[in-house]
LUMBABA-622285 format. One record per atom (N, C-alpha, C): residue number from 1; residue in one letter; x negated, y, z negated. Coordinates in steps of 0.001 Angstrom, whole numbers. Last residue first. Layout:
<atoms>
k, r, east, north, up
NUM, a, X, Y, Z
...
</atoms>
This chain:
<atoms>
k, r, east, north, up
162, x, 2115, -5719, -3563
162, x, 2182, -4874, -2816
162, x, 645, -3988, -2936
161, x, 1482, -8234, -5452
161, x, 1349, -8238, -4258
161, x, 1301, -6976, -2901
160, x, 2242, -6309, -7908
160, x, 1114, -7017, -7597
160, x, 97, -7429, -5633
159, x, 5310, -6628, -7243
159, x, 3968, -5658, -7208
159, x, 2726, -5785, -7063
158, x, 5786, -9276, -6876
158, x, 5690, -8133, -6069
158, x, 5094, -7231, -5813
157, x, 5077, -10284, -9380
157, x, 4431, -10732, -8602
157, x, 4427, -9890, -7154
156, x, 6886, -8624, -10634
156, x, 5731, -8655, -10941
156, x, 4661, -8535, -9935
155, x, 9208, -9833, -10018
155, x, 8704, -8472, -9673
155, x, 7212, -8290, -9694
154, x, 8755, -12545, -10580
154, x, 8900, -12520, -9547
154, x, 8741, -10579, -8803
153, x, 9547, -12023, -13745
153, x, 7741, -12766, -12592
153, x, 8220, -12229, -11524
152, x, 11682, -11198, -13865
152, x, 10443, -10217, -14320
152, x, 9272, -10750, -13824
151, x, 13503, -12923, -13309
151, x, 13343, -11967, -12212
151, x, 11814, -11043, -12474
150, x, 12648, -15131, -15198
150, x, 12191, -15053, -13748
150, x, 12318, -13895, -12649
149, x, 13504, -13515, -17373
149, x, 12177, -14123, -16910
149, x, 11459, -14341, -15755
148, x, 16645, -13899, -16749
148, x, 15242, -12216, -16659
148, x, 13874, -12739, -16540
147, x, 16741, -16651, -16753
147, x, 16909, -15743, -15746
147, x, 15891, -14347, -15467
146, x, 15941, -16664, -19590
146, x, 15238, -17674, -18580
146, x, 15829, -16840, -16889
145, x, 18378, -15313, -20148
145, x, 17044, -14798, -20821
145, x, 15879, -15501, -19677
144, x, 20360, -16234, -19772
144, x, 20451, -15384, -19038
144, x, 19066, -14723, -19119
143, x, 20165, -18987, -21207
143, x, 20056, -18772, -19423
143, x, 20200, -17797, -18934
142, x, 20621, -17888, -23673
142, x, 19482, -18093, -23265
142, x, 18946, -18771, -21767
141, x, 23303, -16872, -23800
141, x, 22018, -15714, -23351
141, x, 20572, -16412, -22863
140, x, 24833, -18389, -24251
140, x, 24948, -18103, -22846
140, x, 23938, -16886, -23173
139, x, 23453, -18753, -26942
139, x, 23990, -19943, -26189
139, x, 23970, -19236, -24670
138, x, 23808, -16910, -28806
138, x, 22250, -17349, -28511
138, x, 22568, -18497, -27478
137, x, 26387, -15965, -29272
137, x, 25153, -15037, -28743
137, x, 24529, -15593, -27786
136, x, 27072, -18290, -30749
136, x, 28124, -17387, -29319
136, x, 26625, -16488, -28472
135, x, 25205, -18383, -32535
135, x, 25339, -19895, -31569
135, x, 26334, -19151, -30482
134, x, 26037, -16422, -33854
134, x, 24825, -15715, -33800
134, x, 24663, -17382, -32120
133, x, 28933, -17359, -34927
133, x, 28423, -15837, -34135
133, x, 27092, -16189, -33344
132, x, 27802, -19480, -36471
132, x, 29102, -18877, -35383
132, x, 28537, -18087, -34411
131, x, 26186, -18184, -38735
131, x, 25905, -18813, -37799
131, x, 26715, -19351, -36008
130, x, 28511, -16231, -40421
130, x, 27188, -15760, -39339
130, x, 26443, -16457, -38186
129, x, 30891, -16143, -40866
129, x, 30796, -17009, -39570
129, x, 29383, -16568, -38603
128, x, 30815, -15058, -43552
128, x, 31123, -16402, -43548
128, x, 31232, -17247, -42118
127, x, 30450, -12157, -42716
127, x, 29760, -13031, -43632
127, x, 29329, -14498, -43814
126, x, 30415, -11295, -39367
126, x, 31026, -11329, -40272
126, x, 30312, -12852, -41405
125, x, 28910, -9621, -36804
125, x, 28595, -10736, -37498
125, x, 29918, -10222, -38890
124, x, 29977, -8862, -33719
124, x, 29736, -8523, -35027
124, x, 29718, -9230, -35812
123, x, 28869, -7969, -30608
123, x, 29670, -8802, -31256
123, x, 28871, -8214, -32819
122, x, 28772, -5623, -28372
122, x, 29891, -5725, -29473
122, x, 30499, -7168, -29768
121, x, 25676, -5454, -28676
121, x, 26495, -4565, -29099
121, x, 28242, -4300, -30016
120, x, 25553, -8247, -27415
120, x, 24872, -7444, -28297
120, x, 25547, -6161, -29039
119, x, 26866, -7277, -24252
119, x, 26948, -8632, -26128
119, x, 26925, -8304, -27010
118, x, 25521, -5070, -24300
118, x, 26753, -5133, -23947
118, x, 27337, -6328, -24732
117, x, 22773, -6031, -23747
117, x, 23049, -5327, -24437
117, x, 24478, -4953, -24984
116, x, 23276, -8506, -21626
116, x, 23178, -8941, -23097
116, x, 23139, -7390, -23889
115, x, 24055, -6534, -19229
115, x, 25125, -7411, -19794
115, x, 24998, -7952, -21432
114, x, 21782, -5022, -18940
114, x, 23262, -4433, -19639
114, x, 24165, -5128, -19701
113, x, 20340, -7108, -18197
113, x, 19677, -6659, -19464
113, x, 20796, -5684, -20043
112, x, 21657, -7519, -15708
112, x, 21212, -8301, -16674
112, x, 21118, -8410, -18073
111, x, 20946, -5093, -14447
111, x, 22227, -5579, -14692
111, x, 22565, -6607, -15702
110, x, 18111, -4872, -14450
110, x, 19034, -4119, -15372
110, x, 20488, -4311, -15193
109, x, 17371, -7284, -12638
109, x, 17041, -7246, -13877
109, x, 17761, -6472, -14879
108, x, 18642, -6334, -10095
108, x, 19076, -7562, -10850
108, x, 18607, -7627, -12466
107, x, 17371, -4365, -9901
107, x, 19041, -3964, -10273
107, x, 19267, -5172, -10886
106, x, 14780, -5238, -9790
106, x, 15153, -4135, -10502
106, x, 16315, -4494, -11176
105, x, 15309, -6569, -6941
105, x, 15000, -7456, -8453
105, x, 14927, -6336, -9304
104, x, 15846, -4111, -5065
104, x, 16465, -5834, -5459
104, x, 16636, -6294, -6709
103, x, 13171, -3235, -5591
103, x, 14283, -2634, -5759
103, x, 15543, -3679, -6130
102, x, 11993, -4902, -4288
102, x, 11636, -4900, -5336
102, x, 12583, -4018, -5957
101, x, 13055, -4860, -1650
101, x, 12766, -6170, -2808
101, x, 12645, -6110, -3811
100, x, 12317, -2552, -773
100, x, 13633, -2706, -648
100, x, 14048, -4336, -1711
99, x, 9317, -2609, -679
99, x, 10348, -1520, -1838
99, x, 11632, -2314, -1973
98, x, 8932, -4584, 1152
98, x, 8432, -4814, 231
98, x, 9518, -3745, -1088
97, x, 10056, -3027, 3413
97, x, 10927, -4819, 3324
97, x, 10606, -4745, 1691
96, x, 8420, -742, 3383
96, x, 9643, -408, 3009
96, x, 10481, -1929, 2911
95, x, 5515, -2037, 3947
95, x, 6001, -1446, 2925
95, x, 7504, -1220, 2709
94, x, 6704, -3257, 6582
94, x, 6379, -3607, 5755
94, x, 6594, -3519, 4081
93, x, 7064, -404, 7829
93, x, 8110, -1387, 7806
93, x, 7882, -2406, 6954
92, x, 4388, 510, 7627
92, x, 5638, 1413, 7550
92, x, 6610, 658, 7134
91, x, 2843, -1073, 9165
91, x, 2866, -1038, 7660
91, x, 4215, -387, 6915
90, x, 4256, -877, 12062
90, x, 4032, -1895, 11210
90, x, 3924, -1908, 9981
89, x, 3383, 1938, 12348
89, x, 4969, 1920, 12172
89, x, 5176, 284, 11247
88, x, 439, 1901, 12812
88, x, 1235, 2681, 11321
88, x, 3076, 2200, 10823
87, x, 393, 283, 14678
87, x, -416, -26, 13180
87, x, 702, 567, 12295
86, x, 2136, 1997, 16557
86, x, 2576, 623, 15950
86, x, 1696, 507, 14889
85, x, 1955, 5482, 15674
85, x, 1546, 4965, 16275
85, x, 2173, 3115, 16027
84, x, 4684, 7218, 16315
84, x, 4083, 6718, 15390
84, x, 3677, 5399, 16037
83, x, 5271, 9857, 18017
83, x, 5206, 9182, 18069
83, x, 4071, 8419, 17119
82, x, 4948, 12993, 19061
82, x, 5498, 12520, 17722
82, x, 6123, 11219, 17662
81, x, 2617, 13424, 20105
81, x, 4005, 13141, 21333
81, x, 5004, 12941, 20175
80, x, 491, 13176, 18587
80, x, 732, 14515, 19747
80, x, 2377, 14297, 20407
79, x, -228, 11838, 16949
79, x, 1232, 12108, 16663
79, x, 1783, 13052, 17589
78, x, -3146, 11532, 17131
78, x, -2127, 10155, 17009
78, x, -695, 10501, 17324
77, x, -3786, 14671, 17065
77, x, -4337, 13497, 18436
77, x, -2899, 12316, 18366
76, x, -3550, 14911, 14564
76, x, -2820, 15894, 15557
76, x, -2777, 15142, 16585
75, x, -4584, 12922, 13236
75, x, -3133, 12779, 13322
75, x, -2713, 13545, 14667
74, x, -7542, 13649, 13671
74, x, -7133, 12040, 13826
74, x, -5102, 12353, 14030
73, x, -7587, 16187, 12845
73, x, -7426, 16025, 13945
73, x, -7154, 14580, 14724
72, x, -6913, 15482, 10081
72, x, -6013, 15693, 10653
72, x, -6280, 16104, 11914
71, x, -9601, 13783, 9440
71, x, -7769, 12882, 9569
71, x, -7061, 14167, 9837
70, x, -11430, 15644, 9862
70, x, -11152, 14716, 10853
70, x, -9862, 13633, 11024
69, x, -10853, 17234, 7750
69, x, -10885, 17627, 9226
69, x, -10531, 16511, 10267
68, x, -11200, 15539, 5918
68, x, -10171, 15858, 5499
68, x, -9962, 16616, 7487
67, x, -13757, 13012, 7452
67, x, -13284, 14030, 6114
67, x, -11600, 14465, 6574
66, x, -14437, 9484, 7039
66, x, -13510, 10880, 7670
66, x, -13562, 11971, 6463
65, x, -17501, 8369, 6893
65, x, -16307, 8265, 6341
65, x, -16224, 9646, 6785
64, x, -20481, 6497, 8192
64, x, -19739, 7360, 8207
64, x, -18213, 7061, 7227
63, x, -22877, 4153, 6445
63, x, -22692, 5023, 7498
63, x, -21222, 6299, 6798
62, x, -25991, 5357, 5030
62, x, -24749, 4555, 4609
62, x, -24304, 4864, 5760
61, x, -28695, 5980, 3940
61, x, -28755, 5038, 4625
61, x, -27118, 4139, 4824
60, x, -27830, 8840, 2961
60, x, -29080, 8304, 3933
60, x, -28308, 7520, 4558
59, x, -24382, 8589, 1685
59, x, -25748, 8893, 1343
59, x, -26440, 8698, 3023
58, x, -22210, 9645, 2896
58, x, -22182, 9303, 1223
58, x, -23715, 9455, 1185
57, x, -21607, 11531, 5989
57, x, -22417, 10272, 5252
57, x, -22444, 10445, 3550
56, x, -18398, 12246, 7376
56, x, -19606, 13120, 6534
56, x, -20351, 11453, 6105
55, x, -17078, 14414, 9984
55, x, -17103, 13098, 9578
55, x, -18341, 13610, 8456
54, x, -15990, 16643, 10691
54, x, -15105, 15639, 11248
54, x, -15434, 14648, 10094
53, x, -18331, 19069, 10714
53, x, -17227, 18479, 9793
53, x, -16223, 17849, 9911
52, x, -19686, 18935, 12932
52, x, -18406, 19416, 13036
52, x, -18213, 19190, 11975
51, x, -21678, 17300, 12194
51, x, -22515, 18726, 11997
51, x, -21109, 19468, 12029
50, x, -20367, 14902, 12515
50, x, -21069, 14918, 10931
50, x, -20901, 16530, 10885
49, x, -20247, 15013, 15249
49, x, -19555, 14438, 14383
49, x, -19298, 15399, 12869
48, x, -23115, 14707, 15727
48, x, -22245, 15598, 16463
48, x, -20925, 15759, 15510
47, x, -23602, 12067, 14343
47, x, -23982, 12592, 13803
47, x, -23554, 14600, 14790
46, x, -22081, 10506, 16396
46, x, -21468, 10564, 14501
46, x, -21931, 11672, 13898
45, x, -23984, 10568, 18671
45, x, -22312, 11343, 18491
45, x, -21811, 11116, 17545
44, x, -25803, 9150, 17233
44, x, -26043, 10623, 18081
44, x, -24842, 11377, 17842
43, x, -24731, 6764, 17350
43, x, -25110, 7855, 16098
43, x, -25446, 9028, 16468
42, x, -24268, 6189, 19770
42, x, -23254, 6328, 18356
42, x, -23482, 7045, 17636
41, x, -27119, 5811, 20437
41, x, -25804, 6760, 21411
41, x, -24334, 7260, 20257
40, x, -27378, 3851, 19324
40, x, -28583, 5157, 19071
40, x, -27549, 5986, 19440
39, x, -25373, 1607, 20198
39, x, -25462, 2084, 18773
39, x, -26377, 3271, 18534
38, x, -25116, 2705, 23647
38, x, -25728, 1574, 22320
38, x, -25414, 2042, 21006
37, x, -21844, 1598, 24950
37, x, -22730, 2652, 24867
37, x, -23784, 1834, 23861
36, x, -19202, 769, 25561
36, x, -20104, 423, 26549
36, x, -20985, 1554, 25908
35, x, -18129, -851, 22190
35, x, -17977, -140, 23023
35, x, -19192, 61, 24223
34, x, -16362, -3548, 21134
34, x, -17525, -3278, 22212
34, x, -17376, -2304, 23015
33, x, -15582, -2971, 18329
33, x, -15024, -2361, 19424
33, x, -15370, -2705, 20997
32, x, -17589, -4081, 16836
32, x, -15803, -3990, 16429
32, x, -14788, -3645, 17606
31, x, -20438, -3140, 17486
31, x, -19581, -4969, 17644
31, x, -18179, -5235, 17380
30, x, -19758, -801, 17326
30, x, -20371, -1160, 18968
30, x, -20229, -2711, 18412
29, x, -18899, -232, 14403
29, x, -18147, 469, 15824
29, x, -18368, -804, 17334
28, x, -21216, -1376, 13497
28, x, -20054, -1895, 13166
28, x, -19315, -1331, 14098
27, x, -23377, 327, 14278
27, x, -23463, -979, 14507
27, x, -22084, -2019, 14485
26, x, -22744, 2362, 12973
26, x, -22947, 2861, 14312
26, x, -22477, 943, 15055
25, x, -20337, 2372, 10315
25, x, -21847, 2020, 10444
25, x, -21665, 2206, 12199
24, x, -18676, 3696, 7775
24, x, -18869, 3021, 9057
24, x, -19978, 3044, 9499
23, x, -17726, 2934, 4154
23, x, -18696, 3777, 4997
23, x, -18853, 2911, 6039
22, x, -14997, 1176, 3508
22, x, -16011, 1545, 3064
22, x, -16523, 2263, 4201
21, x, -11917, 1066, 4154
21, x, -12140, 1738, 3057
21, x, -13586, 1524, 2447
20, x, -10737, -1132, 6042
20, x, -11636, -1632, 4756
20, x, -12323, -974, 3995
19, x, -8714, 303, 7372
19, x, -8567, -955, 7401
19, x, -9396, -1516, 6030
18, x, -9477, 2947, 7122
18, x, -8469, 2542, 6931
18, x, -8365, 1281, 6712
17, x, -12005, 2467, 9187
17, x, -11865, 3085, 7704
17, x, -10789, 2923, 6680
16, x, -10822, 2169, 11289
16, x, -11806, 1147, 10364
16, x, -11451, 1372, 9334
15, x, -9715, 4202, 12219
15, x, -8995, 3543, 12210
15, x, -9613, 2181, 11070
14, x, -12164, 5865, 11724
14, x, -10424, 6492, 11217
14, x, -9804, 5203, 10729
13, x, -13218, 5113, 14346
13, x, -14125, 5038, 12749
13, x, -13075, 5103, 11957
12, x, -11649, 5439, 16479
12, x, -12299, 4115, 16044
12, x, -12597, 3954, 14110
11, x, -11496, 8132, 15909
11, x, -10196, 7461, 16070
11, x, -10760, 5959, 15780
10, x, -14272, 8868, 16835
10, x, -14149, 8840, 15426
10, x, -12121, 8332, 15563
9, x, -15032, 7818, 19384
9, x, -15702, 6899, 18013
9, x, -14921, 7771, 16857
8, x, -12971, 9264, 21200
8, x, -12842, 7724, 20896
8, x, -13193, 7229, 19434
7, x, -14165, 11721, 20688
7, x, -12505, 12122, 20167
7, x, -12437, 10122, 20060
6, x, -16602, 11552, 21305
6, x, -16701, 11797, 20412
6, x, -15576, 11577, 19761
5, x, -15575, 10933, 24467
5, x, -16265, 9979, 23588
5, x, -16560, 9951, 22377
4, x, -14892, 13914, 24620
4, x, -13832, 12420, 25322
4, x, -14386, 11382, 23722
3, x, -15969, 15816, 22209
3, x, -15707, 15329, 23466
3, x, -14787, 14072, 23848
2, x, -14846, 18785, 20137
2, x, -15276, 17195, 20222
2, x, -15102, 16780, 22048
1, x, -15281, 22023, 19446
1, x, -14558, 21142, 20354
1, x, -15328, 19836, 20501
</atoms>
């Protein structure tokens, strides 16, 4: 059983952790948070922490990262009322504006790409009107081509971005 103050620093540490995904430090808590205790006091209770299997050190001189115990007593705690917390509901929403875009530019792209296949397909070159033909093709495709282009950056760049 964790205490009041033990159940604070590691929801603190959880929450860091998350944010920049390296090892927490006693020092980083008590200037991130100002919490009213000193940093010796931190580590005391990280290292309470540590002996629960809540929390574990990479090495000596590194600080803390959650174990698998401690994100789900981190959730049981966060979700007690089954309520999502705002951080989470924020990314939540985020991420899903971001899918819902990129999804977007997908359809646009394979709608696209089944229209010139769909050309493609059924025009047919005959001997004497090869060049014909090929100026029907190459004419309204190549704004449709400069089109895909851009939808294909612009996914890209989505992803990327996501």
């Amino acid at each position: 059983m964790i205490t009041e103050r033990q159940e604070q620093i590691l929801n603190l540490l959880i929450k860091e952790y998350i944010d920049i995904a390296e090892p927490i430090s006693s020092d980083l808590l008590k200037k991130r948070f100002n919490l009213d205790v000193s940093p010796a006091t931190i580590r005391n209770e990280l290292q309470e922490l540590t002996e629960q299997g809540y929390v574990t050190q990479p090495h000596t001189s590194a600080g803390r990262v959650p174990t698998n115990k401690g994100y789900k007593y981190f959730i049981d705690i966060v979700f007690i009322e089954n309520e999502t917390p705002n951080f989470i509901s924020r990314e939540i929403e985020i991420a899903k504006q971001k899918i819902e875009k990129e999804l977007k530019l997908a359809q646009e792209l394979t709608k696209s790409l089944t229209e010139i296949s769909t050309t493609l397909s059924y025009t047919r070159f005959q001997d004497k009107d090869n060049i014909f033909e090929m100026l029907k093709i190459i004419g309204p495709s190549r704004t449709t081509y400069d089109k895909n282009i851009d939808l294909m950056k612009e996914l890209i760049r989505e992803l990327e971005n996501f």
